[in-house]
C-alpha positions in Angstrom: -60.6 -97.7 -62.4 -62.2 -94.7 -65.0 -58.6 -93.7 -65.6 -57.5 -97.8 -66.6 -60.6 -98.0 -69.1 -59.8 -95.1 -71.0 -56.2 -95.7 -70.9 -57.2 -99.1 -72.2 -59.7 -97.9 -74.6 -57.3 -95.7 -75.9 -54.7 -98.3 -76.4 -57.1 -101.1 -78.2 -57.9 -98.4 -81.2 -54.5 -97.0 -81.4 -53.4 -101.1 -81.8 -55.9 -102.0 -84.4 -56.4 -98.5 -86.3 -54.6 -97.4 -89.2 -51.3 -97.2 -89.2 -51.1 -93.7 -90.4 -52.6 -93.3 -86.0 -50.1 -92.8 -83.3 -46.9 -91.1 -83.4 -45.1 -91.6 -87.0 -42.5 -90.4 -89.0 -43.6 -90.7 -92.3 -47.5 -90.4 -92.8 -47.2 -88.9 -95.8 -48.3 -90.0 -98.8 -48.0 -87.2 -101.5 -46.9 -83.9 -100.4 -49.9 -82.4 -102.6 -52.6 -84.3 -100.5 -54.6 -81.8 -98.1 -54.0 -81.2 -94.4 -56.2 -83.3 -92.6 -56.4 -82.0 -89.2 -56.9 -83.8 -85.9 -60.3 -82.6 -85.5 -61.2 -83.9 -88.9 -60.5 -87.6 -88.5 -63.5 -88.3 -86.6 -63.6 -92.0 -88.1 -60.6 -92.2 -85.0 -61.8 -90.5 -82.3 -65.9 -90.6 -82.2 -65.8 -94.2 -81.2 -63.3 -93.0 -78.3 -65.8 -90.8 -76.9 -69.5 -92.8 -77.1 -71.2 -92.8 -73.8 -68.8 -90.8 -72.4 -69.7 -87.5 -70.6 -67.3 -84.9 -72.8 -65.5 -81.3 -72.0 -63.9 -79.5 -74.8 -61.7 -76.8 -74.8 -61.9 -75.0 -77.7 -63.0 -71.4 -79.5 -63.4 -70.3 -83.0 -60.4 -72.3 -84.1 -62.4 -75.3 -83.2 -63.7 -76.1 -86.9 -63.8 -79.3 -89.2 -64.2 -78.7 -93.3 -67.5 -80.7 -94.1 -66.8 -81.9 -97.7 -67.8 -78.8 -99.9 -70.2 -77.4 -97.4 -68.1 -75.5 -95.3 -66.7 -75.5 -91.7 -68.9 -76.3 -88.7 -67.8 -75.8 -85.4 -66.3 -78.8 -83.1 -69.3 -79.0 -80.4 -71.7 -78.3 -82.8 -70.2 -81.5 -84.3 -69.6 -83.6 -81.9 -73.3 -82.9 -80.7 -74.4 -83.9 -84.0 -72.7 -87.1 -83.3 -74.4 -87.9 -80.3 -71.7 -87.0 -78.2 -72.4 -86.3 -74.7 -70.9 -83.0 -74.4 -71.0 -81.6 -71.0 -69.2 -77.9 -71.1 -67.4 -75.4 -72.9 -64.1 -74.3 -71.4 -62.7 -71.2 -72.9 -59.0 -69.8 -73.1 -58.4 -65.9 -73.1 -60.7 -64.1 -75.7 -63.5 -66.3 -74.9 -65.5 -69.3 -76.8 -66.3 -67.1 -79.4 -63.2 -65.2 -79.8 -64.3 -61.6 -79.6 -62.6 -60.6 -76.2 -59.8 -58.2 -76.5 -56.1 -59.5 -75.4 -55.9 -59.4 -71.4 -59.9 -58.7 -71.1 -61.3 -60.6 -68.0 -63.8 -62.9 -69.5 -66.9 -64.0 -67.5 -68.6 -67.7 -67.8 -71.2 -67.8 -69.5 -74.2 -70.3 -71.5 -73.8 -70.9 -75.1 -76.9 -69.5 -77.1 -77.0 -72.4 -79.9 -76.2 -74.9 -77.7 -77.5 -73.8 -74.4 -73.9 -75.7 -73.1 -72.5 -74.0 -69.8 -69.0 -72.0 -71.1 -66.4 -72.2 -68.2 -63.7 -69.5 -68.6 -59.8 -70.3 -68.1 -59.2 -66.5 -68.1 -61.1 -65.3 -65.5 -61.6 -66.3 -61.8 -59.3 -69.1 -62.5 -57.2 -70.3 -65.3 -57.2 -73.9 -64.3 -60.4 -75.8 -64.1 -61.4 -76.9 -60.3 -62.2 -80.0 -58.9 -66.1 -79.2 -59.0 -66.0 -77.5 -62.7 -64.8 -81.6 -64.1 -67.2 -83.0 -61.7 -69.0 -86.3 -64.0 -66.3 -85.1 -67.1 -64.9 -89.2 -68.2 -62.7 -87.4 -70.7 -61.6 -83.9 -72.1 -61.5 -82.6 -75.5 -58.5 -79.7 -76.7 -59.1 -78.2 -79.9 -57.0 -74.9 -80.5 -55.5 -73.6 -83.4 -51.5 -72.4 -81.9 -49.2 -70.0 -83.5 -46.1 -71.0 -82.1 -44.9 -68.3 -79.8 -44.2 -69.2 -76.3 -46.3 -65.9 -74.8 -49.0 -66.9 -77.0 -51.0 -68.1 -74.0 -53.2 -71.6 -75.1 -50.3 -73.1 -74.6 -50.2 -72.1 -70.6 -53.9 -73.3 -70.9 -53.3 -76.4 -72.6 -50.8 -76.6 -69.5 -53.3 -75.7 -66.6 -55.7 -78.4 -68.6 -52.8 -80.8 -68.4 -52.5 -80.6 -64.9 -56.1 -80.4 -64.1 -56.8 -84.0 -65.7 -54.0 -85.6 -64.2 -55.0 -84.7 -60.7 -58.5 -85.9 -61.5 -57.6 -88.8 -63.3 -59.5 -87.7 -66.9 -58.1 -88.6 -70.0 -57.1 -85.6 -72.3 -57.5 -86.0 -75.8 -55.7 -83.5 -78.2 -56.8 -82.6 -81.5 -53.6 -81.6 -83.0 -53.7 -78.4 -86.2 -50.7 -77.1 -87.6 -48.1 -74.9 -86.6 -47.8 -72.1 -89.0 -44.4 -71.1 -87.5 -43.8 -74.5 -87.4 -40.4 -74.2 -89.3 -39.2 -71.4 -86.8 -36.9 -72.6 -83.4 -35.1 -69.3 -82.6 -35.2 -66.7 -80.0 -33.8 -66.1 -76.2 -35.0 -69.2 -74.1 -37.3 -68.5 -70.9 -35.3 -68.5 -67.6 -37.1 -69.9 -64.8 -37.8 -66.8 -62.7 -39.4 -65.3 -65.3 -42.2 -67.7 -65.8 -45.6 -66.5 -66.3 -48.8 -66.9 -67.8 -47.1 -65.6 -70.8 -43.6 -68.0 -70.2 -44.2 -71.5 -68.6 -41.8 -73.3 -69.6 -37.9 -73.3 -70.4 -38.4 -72.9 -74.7 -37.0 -70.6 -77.0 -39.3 -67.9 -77.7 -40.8 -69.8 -80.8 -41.1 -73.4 -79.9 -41.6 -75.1 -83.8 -44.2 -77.6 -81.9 -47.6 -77.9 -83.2 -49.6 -78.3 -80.0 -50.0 -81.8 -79.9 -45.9 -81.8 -79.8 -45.8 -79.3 -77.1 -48.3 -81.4 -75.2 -46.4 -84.7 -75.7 -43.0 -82.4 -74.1 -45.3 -81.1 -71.3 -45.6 -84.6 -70.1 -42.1 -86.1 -70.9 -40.0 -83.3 -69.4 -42.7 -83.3 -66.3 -43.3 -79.7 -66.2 -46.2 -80.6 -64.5 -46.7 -79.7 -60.7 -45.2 -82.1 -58.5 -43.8 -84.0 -61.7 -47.7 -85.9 -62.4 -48.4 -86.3 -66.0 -51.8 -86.3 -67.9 -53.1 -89.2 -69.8 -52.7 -88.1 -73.3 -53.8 -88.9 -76.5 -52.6 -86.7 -79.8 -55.1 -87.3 -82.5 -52.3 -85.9 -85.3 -52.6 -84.2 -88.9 -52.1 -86.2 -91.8 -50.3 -85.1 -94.7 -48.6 -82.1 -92.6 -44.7 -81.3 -92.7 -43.4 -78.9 -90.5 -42.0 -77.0 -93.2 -45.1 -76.4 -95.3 -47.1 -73.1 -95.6 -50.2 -73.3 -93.7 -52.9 -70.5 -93.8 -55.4 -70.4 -91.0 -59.2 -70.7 -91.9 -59.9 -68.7 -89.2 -58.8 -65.9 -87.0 -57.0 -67.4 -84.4 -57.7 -64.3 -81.9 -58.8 -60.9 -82.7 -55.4 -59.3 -83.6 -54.1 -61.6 -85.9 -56.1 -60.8 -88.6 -54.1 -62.8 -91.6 -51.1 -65.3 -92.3 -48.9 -62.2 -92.1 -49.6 -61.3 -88.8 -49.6 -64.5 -87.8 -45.7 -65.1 -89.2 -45.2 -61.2 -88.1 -46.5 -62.1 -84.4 -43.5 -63.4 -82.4 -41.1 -60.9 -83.4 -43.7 -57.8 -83.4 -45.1 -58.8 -80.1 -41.7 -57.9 -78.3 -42.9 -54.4 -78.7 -46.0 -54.9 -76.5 -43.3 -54.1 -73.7 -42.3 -51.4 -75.0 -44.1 -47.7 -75.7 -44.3 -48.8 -79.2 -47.8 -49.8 -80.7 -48.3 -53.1 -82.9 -51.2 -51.4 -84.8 -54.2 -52.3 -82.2 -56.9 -50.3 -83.0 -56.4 -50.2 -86.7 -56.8 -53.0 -89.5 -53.2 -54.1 -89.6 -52.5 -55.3 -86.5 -48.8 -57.3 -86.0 -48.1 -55.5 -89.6 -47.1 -52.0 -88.6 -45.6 -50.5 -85.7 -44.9 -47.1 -84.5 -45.2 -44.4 -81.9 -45.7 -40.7 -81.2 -42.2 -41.2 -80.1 -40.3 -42.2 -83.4 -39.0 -40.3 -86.0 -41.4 -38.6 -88.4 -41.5 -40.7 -91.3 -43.4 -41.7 -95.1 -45.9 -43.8 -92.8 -48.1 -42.9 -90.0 -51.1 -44.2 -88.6 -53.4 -43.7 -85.8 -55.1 -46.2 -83.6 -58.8 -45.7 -83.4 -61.4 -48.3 -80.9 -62.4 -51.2 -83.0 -62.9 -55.4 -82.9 -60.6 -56.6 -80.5 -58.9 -53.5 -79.5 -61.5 -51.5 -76.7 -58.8 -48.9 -75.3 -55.8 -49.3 -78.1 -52.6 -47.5 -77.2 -52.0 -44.3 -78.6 -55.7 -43.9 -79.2 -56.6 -41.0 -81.6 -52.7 -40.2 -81.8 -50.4 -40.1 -84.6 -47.7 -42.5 -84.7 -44.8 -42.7 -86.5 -43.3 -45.9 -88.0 -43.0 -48.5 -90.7 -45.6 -50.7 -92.6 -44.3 -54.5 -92.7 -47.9 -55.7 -94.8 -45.9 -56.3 -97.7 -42.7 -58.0 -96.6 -41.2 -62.1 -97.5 -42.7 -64.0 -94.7 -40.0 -63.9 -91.9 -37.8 -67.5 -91.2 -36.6 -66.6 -87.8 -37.2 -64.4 -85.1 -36.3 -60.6 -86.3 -34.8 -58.0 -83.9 -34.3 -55.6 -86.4 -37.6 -53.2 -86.1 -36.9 -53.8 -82.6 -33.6 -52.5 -82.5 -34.3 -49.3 -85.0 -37.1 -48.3 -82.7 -35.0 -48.6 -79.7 -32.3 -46.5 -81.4 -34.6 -43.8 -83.0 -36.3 -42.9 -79.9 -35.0 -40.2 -78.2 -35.8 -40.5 -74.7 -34.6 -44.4 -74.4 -35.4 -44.9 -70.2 -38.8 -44.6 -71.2 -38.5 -47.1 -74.9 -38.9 -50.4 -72.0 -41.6 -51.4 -69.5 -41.9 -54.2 -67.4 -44.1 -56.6 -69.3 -41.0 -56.5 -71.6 -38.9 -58.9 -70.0 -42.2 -61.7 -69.3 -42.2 -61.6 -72.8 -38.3 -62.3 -73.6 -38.5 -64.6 -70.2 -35.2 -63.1 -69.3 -33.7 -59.2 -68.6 -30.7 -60.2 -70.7 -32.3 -59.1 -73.9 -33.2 -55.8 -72.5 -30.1 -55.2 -71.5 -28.2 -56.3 -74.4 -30.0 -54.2 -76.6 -29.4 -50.9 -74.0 -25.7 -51.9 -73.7 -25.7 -51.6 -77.9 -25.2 -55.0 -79.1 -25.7 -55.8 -82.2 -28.6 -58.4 -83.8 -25.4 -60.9 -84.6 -24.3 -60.9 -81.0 -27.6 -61.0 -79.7 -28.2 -63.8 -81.8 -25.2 -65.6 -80.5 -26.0 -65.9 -77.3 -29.2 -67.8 -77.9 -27.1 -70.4 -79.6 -26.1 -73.2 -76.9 -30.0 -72.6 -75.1 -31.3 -73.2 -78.8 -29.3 -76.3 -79.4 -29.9 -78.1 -76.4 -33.5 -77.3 -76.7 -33.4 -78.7 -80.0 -31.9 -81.8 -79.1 -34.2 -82.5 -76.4 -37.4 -81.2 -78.6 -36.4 -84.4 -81.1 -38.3 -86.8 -78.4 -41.5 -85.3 -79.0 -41.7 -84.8 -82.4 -44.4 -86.0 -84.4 -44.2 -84.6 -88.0 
């Protein structure tokens, strides 16, 4: 009965609200008109959610602009609304968004809000039964990248699955993508999924989140083939195409917009013995290793936010600087390919995390067997265009 109500709720406002709400094509009237993001059309969703008992999944991302006064967070919000929230639930690097990539992160109490903080990277990474006890509907509110190892998306998953099977409605507060433009890479082959690879996508997706939720559910990646009641509350004024800056860090390591655009294609060396620049202030702009060439740049990694035990720590490495580069348009295998071919002792270049992060051991073993980036590049092409073609259901923007 809880699920029909909010299903019907849902329904009534999405019939008599604007008709910029739903799922259009063309909710945009004048390119030069600000991003309005999910989160910030609370004239929607705040009538969805009185006198019901709230989750939210969200972090630091989790903000709303407030006129000229600045960002406030999404719970401290939504409390200020009245809403009844009930509990935090955090994805990897925590509510706050201090925890370094991987770190095991404990639940916890919220000191401004004295709100309990469940953590979906720790004991479990999918809420239990007991955690969405009295929860009538859940909140998501991250800020996404676009790379398929970038792991909110496995959250946003897990949280999928989670309110299906307890028949809670699951609202999504949809932000931009700021790859949003990019489809390219090696798609994820089934026996490679992961926590960093759930799905069969290319390795960047071009879905905001609310997208990738809305394909979640169609293509019934869910276990056992359930799907979630959704609701994407989407962005006005948002193409696809356009350059979007985050406001906020959207985990320690990805400090800027160049990062952020540098991320999917620098993160490839994570399986690999070459560093991405944790433990220094230009993360996912540099790379290098003790193990490279002696070049004009060097740098060496050094404890600091977000990076406890970086790699290489106190060492010099050897590498290239990328800070000042065109934003990249696709997926680049370029830095990849120099490293791999300047190192000198190449059976030790790959580890195993390597191929969870290309969801396949073909690239790997393209790039020992010496193919080039073009014919590399080719053999993405039929799992790109099919994904593409299937990816046109779900689109919103």
């Amino acid at each position: 009965m809880k699920y029909f109500i909010n299903s019907f709720l849902l329904l009534v406002c999405y019939l008599f609200a604007s008709a910029s709400c739903g799922t259009p094509k063309n909710n945009f009237s004048n390119s030069k008109d600000p991003i309005i993001t999910g989160a910030e059309r609370s004239d929607f969703y705040l009538p969805l959610l009185k006198d019901k008992k709230v989750g939210i999944v969200t972090n630091q991302t989790g903000i709303i602009k407030i006129s000229n006064e600045g960002t406030v967070s999404i719970v401290d919000y939504l409390i200020s609304n009245k809403i009844a929230v009930q509990k935090i639930f955090a994805p990897e690097h925590g509510f706050r968004g201090t925890a370094d990539a991987g770190e095991h992160v404990v639940d916890g109490k919220d000191t401004k809000t004295g709100l309990p903080i469940i953590s979906l990277y720790g004991n479990n990474k999918k809420p239990k039964p007991e955690q969405l006890a009295g929860i009538d509907i859940m909140i998501f509110d991250l800020q996404d990248v676009g790379a398929r190892f970038y792991t909110y998306i496995s959250t946003l998953h897990y949280i999928m699955e989670a309110c299906a099977e307890n028949n809670i409605t699951l609202m999504l507060l949809d932000r931009p993508n700021p790859n949003g433009a990019i489809v390219d890479g090696p798609m994820l082959e089934k026996e490679y999924t992961s926590f960093v690879g759930m799905h069969p996508i290319p390795l960047l997706h071009g879905l905001t989140i609310g997208e990738y939720a809305r394909m979640i559910n169609g293509e019934k990646w869910l276990k056992g083939g359930i799907q979630c009641d959704l609701k994407v509350i989407h962005c006005l004024n948002y193409k696809r195409e356009m350059v979007y800056d985050l406001p906020v860090k959207p985990s320690p390591n990805l400090p800027n917009s160049q990062a952020v655009n540098l991320y999917a294609s620098l993160c490839l060396f994570e399986g690999t013995n070459v560093s991405v620049g944790r433990g220094t202030e230009k993360q996912f702009q540099i790379y290098g290793s003790p193990y490279l060439s002696k070049s004009d740049f060097s740098f060496t990694p050094i404890p600091n936010f977000g990076a406890k035990e970086p790699v290489y720590k106190d060492q010099l490495c050897y590498g290239e600087d990328l800070i000042q580069i065109e934003k990249v348009k696709q997926l680049e295998l370029k830095w990849l390919l120099k490293a791999y071919n300047s190192t000198a002792d190449k059976s030790k270049f790959f580890n195993e995390f390597f191929t969870k992060l290309a969801g396949t051991k073909k690239l790997q073993q393209q790039i020992e067997s010496g193919l080039s980036e073009t014919e590399i590049r080719k053999s993405w092409e039929k799992g790109l265009n099919d994904f593409k073609g299937m990816r046109k259901k779900y689109l919103i923007y």
